[in-house]
mmJSON file of the N, C-alpha and C atoms, coordinates in Angstrom:
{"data_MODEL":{"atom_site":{
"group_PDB":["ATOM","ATOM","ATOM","ATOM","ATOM","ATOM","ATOM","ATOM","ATOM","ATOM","ATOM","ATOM","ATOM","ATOM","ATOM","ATOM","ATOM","ATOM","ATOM","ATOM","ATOM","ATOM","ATOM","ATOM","ATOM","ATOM","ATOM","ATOM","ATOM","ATOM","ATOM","ATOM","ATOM","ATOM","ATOM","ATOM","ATOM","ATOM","ATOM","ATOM","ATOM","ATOM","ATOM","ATOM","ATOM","ATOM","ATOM","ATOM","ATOM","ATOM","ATOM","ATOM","ATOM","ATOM","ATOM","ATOM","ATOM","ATOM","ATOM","ATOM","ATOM","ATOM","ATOM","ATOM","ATOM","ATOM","ATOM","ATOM","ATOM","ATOM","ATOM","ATOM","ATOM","ATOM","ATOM","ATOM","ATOM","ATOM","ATOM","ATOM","ATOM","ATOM","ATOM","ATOM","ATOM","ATOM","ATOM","ATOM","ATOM","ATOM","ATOM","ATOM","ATOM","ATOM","ATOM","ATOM","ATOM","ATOM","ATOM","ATOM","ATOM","ATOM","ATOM","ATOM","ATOM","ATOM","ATOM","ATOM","ATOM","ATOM","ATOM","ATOM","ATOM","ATOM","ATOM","ATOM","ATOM","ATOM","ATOM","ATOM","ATOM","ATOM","ATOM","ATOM","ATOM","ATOM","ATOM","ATOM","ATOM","ATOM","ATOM","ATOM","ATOM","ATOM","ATOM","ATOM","ATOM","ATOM","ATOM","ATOM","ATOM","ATOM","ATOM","ATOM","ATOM","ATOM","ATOM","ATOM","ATOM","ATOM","ATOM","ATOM","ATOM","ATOM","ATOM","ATOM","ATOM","ATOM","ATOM"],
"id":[1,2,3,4,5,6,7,8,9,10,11,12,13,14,15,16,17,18,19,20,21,22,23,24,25,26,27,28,29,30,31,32,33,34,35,36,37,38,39,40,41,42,43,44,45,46,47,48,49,50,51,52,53,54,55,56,57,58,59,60,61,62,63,64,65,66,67,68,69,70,71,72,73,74,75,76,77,78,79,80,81,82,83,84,85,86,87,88,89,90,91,92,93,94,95,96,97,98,99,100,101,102,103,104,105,106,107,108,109,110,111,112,113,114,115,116,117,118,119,120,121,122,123,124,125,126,127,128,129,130,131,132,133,134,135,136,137,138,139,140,141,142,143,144,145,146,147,148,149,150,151,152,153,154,155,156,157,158,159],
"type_symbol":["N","C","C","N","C","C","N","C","C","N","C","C","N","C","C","N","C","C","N","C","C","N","C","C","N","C","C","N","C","C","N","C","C","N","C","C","N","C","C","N","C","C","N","C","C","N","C","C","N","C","C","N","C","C","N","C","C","N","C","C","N","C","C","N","C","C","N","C","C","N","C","C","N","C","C","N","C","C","N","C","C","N","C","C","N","C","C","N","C","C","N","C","C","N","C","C","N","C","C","N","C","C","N","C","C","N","C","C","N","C","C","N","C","C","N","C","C","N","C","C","N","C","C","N","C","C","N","C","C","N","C","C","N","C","C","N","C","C","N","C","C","N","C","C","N","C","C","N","C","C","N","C","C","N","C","C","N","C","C"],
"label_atom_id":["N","CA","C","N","CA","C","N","CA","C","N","CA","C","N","CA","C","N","CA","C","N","CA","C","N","CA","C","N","CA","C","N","CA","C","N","CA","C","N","CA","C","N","CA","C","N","CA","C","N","CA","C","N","CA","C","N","CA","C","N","CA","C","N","CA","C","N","CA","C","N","CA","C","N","CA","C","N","CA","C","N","CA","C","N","CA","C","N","CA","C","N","CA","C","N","CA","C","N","CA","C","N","CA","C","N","CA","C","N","CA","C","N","CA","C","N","CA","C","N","CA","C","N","CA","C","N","CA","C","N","CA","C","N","CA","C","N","CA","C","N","CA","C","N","CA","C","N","CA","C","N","CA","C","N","CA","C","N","CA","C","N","CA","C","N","CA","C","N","CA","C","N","CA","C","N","CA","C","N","CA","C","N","CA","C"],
"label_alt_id":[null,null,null,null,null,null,null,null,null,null,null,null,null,null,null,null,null,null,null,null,null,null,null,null,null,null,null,null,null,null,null,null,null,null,null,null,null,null,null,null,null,null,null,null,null,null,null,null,null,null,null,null,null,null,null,null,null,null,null,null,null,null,null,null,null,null,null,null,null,null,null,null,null,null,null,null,null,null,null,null,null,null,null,null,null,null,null,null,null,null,null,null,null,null,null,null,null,null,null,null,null,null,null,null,null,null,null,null,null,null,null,null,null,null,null,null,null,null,null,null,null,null,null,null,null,null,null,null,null,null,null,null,null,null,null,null,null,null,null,null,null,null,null,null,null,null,null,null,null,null,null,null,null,null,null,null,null,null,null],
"label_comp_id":["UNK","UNK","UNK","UNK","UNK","UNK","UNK","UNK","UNK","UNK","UNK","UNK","UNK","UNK","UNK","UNK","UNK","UNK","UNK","UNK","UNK","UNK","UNK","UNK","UNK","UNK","UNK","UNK","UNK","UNK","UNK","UNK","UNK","UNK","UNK","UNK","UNK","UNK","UNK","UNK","UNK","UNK","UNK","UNK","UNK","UNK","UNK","UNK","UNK","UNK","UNK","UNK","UNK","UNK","UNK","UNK","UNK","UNK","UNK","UNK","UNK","UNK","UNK","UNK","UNK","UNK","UNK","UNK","UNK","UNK","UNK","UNK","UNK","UNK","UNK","UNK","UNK","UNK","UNK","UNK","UNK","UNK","UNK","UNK","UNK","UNK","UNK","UNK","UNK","UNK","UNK","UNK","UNK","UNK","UNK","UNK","UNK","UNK","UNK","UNK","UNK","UNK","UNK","UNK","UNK","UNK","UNK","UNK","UNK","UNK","UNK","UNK","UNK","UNK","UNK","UNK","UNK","UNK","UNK","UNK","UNK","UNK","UNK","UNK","UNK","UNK","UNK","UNK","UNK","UNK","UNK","UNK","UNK","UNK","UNK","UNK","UNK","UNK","UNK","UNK","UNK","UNK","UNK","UNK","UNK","UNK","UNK","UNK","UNK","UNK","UNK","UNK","UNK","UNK","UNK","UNK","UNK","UNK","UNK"],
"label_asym_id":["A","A","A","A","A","A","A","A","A","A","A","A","A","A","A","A","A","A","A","A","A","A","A","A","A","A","A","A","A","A","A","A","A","A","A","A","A","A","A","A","A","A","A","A","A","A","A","A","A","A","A","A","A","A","A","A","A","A","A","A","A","A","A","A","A","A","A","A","A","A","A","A","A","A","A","A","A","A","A","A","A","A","A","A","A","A","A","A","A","A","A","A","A","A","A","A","A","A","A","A","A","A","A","A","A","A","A","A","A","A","A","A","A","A","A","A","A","A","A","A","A","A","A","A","A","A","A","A","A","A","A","A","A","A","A","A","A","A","A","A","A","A","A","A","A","A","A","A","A","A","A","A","A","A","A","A","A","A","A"],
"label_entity_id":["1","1","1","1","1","1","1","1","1","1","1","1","1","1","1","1","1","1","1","1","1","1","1","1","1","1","1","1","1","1","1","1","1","1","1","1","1","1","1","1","1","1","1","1","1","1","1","1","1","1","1","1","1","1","1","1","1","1","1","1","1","1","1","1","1","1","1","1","1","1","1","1","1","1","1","1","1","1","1","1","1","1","1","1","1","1","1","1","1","1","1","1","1","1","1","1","1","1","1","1","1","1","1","1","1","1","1","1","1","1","1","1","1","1","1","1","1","1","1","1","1","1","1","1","1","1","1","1","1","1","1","1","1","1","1","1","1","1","1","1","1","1","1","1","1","1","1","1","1","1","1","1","1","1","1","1","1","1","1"],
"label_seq_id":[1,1,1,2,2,2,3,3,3,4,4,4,5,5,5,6,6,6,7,7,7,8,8,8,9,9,9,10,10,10,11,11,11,12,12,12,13,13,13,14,14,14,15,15,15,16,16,16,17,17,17,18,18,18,19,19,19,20,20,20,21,21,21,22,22,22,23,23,23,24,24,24,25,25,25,26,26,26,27,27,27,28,28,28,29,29,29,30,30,30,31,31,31,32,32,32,33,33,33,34,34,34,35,35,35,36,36,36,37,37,37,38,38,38,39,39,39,40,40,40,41,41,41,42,42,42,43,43,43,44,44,44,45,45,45,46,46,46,47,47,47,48,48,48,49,49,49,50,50,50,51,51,51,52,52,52,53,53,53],
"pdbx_PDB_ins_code":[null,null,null,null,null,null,null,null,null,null,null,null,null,null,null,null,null,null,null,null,null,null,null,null,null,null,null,null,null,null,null,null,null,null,null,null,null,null,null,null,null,null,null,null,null,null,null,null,null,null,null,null,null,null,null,null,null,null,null,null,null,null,null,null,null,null,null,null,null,null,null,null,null,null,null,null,null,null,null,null,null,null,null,null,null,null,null,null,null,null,null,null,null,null,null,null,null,null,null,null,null,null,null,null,null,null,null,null,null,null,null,null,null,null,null,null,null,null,null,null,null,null,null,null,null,null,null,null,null,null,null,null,null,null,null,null,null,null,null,null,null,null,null,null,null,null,null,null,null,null,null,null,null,null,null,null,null,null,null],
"Cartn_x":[0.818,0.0,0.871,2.032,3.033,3.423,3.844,4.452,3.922,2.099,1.437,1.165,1.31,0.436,2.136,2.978,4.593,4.656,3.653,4.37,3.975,5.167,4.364,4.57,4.432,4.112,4.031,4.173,4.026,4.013,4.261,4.785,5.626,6.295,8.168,7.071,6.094,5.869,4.809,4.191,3.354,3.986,5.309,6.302,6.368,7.018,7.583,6.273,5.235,4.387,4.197,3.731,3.43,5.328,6.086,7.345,7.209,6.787,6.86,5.359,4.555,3.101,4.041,5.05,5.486,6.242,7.194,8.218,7.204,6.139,5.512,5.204,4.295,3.671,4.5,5.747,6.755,7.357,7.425,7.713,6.829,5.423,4.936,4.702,4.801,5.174,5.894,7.065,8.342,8.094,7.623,7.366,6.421,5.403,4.368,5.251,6.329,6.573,7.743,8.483,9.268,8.786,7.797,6.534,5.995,6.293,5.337,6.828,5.472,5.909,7.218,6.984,8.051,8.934,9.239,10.402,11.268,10.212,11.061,12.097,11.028,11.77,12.966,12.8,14.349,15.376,14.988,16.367,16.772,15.871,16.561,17.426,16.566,17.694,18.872,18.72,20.487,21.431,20.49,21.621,21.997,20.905,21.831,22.721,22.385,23.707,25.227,24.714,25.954,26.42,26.215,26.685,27.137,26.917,27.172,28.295,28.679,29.998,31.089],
"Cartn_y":[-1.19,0.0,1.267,1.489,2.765,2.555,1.778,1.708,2.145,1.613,2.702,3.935,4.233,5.872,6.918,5.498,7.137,7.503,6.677,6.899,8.294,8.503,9.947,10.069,8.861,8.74,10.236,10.711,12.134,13.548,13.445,14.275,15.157,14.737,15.831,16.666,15.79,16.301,17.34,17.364,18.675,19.448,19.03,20.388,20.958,20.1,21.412,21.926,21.603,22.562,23.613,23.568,24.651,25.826,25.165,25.915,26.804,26.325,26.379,28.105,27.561,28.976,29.956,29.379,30.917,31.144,30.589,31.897,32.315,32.175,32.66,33.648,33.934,34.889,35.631,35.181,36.391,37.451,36.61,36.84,37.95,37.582,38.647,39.788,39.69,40.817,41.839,41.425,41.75,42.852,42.025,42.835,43.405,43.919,45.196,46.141,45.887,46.845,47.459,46.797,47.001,48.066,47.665,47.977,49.62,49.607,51.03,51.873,53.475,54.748,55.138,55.292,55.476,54.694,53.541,52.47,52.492,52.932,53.106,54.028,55.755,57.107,56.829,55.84,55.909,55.179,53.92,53.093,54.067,54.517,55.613,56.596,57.119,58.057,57.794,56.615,55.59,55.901,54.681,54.369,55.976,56.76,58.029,58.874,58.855,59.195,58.729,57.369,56.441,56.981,56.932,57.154,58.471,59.725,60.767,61.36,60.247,60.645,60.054],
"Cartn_z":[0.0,0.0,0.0,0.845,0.892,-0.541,-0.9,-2.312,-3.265,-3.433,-4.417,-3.85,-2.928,-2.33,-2.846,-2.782,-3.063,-4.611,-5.556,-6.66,-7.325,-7.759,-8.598,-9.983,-10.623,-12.437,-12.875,-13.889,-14.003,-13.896,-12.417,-11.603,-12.372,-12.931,-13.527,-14.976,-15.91,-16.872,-16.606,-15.108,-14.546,-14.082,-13.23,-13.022,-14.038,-15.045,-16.459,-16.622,-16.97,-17.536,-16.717,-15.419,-14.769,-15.21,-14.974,-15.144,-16.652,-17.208,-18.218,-18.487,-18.167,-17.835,-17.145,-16.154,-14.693,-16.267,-16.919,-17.899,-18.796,-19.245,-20.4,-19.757,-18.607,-18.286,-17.665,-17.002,-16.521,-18.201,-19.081,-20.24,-20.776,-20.588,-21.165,-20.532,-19.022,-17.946,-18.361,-18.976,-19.429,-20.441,-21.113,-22.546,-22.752,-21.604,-21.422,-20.67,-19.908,-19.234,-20.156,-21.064,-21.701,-23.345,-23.463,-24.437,-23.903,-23.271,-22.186,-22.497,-22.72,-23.308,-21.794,-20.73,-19.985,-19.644,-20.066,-20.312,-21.413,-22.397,-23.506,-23.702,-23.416,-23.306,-22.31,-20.585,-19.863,-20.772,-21.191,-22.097,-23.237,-23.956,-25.026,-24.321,-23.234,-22.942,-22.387,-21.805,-21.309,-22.208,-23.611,-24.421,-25.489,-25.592,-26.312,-25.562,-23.809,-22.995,-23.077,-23.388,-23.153,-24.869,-25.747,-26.771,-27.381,-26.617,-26.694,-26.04,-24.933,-23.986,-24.771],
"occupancy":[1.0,1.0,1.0,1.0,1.0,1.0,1.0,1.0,1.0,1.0,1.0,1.0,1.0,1.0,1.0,1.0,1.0,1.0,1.0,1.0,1.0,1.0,1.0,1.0,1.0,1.0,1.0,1.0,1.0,1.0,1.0,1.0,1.0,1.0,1.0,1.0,1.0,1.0,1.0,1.0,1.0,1.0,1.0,1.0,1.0,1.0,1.0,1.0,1.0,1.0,1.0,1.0,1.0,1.0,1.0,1.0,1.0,1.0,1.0,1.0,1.0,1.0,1.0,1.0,1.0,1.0,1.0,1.0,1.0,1.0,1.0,1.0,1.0,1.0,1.0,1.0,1.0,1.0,1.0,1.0,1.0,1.0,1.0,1.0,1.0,1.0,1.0,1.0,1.0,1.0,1.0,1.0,1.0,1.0,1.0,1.0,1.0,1.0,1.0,1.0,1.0,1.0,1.0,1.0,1.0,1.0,1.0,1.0,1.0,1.0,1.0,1.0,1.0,1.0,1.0,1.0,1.0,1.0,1.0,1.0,1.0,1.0,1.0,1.0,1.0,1.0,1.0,1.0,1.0,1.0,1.0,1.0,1.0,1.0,1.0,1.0,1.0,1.0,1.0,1.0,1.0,1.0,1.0,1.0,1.0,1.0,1.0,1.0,1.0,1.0,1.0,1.0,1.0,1.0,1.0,1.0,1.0,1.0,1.0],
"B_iso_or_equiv":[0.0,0.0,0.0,0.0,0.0,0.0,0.0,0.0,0.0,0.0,0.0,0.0,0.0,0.0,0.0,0.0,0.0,0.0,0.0,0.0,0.0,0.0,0.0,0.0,0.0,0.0,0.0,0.0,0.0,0.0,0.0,0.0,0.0,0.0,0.0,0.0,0.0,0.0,0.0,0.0,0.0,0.0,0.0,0.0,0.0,0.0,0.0,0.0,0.0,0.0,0.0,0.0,0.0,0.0,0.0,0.0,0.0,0.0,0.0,0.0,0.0,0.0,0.0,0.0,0.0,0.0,0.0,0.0,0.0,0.0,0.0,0.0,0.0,0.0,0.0,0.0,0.0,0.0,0.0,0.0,0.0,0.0,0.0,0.0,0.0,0.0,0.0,0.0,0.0,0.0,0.0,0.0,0.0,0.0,0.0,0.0,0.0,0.0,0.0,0.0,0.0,0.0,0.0,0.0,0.0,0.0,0.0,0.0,0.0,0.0,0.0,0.0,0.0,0.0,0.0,0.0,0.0,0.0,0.0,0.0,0.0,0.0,0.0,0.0,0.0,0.0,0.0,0.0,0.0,0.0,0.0,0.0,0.0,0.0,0.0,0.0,0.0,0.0,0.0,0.0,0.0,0.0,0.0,0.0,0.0,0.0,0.0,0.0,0.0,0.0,0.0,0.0,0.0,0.0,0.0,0.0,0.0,0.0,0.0],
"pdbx_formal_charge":[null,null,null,null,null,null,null,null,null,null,null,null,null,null,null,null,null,null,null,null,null,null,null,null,null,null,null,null,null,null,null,null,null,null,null,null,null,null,null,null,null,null,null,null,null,null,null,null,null,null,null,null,null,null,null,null,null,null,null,null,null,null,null,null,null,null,null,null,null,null,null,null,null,null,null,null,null,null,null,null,null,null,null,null,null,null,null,null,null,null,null,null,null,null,null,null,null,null,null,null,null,null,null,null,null,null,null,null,null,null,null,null,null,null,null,null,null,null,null,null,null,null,null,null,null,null,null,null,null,null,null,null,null,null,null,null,null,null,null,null,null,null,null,null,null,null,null,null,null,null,null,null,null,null,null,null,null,null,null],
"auth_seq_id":[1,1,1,2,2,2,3,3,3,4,4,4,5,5,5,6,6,6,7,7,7,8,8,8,9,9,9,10,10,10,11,11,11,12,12,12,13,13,13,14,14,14,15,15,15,16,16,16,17,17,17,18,18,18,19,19,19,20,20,20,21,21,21,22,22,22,23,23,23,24,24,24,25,25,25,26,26,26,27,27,27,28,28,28,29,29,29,30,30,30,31,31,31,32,32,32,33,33,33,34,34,34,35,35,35,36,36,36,37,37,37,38,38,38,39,39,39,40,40,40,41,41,41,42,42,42,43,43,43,44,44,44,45,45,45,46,46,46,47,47,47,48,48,48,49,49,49,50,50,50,51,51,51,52,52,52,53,53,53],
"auth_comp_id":["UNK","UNK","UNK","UNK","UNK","UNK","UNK","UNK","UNK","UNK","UNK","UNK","UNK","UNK","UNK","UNK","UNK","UNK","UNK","UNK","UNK","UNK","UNK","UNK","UNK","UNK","UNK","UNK","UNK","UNK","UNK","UNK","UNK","UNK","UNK","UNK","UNK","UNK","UNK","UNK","UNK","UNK","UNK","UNK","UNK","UNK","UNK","UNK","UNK","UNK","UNK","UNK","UNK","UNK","UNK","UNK","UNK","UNK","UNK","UNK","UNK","UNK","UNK","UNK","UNK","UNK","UNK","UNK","UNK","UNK","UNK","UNK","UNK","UNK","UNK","UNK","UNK","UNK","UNK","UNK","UNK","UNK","UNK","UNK","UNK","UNK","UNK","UNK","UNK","UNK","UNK","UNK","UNK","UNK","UNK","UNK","UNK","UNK","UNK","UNK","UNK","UNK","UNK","UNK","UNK","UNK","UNK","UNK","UNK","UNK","UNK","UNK","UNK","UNK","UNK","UNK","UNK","UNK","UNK","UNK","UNK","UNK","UNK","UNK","UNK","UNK","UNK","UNK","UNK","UNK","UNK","UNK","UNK","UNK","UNK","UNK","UNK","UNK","UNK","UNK","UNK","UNK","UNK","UNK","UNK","UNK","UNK","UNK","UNK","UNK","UNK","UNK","UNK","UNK","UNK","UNK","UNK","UNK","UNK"],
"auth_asym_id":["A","A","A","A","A","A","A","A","A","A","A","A","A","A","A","A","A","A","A","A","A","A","A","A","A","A","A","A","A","A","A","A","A","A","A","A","A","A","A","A","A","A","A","A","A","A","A","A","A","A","A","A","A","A","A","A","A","A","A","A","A","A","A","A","A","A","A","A","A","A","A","A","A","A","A","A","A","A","A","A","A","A","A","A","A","A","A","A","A","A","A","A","A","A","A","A","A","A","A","A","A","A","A","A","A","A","A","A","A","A","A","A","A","A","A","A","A","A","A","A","A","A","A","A","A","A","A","A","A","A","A","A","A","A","A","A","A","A","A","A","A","A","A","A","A","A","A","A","A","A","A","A","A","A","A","A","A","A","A"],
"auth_atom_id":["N","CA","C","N","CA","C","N","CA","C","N","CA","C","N","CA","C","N","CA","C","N","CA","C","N","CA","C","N","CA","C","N","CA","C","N","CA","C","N","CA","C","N","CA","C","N","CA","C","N","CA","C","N","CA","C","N","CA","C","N","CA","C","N","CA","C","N","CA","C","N","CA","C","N","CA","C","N","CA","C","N","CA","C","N","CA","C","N","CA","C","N","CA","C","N","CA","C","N","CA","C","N","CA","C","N","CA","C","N","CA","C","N","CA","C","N","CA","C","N","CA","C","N","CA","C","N","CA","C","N","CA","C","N","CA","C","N","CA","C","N","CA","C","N","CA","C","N","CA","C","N","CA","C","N","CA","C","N","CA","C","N","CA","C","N","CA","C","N","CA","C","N","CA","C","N","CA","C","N","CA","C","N","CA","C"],
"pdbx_PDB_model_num":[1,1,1,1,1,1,1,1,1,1,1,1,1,1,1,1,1,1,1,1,1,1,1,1,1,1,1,1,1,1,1,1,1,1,1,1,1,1,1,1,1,1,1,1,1,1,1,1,1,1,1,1,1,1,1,1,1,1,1,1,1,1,1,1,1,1,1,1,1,1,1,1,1,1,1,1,1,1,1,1,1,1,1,1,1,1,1,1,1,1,1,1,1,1,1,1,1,1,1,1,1,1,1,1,1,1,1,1,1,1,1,1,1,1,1,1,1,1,1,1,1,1,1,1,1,1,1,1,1,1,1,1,1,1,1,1,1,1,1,1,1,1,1,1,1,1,1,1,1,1,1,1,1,1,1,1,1,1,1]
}}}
């Protein structure tokens, strides 16, 4: 009875998936905030600082 109650058949191929939903949606987190008018205007203004010195 312990022997069937430990098994976890499948187990690893539901980790990855859920692993797999957390990077998509951190992903697309990413790329709304990265996407957005005041993210954009600070990195532009980084990289034309950095390129002007």
């Amino acid at each position: 009875m312990r022997r069937w109650m430990r098994r976890d058949e499948g187990m690893v191929s539901a980790e990855y998936a859920v692993g797999i939903l957390a990077a998509v949606a951190f992903a697309l987190l990413l790329l709304a905030v990265i996407n957005s008018d005041a993210v954009r205007a600070a990195l532009t203004s980084i990289v034309s600082g950095a390129l002007t010195t």
